[in-house]
C-alpha positions as CSV (number, residue, x, y, z in Angstrom):
1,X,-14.0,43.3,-21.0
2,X,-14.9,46.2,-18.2
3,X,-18.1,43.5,-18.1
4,X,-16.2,40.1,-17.8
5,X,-13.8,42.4,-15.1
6,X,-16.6,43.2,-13.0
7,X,-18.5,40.0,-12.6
8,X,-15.1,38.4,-11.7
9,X,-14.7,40.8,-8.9
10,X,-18.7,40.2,-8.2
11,X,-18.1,36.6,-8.0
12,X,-14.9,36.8,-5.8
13,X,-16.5,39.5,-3.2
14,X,-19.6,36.7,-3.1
15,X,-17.3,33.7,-1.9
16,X,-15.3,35.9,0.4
17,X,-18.3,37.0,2.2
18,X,-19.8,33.3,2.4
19,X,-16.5,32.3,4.2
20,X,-16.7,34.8,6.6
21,X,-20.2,34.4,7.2
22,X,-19.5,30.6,7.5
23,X,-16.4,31.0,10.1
24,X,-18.7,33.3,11.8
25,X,-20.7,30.7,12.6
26,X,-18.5,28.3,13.6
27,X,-17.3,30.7,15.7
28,X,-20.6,30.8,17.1
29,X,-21.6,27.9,18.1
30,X,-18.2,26.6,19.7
31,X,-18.5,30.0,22.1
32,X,-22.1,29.0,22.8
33,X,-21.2,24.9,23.5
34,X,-18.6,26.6,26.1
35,X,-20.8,28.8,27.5
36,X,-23.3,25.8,27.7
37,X,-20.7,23.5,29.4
38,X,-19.7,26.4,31.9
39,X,-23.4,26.9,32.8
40,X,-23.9,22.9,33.7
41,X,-20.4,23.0,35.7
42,X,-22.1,25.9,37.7
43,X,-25.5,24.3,37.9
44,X,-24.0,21.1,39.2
45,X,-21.6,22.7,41.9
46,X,-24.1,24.7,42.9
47,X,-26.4,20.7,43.5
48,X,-28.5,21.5,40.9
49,X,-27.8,18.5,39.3
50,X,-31.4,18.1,37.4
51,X,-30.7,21.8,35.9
52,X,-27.0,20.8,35.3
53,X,-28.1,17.9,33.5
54,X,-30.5,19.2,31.1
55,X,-27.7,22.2,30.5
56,X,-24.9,19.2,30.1
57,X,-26.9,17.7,27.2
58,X,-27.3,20.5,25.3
59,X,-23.9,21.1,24.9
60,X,-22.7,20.3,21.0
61,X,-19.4,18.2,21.8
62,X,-18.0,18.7,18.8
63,X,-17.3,22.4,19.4
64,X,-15.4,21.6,22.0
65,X,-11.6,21.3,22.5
66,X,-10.3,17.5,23.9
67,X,-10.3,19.0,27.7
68,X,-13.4,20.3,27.6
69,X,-14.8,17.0,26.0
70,X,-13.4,15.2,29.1
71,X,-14.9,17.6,31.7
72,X,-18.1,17.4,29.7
73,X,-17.9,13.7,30.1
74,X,-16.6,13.8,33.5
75,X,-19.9,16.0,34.4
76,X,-22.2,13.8,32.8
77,X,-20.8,10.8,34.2
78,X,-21.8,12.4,37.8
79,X,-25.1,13.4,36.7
80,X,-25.7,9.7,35.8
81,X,-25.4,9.4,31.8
């Protein structure tokens, strides 16, 4: 019983910790596609639209919130994609 007990609790401390680990890292990568996005808004105000552009692309959309899909668009637009 003490057995069964433990390997429950084993088991349930395991799938907790993959969550977190896995919200972690969404976490993670929608603060880095922001970050990314607020780098190439920089770049291009600051005409360097060559830098901006490459910055721009490597920006993972789907992080994103709708507004700052549109001002990701609206950027990329400008820098001719």
């Amino acid at each position: 019983m003490f057995f069964r007990r433990l390997l429950t609790l084993t088991l349930l401390a395991a799938v907790l910790l993959c969550a977190t680990n896995w919200a972690y890292g969404q976490e993670s990568a929608s603060d880095q596609a922001k970050a990314l996005l607020e780098q190439g808004v920089v770049q291009f105000k600051a005409m360097h639209f060559k830098i901006a552009k490459k910055t721009l692309l490597k920006v993972e959309a789907s992080y994103l919130s709708d507004s700052e899909k549109k001002t990701l668009d609206e950027y990329l637009q400008e820098a001719g994609l």
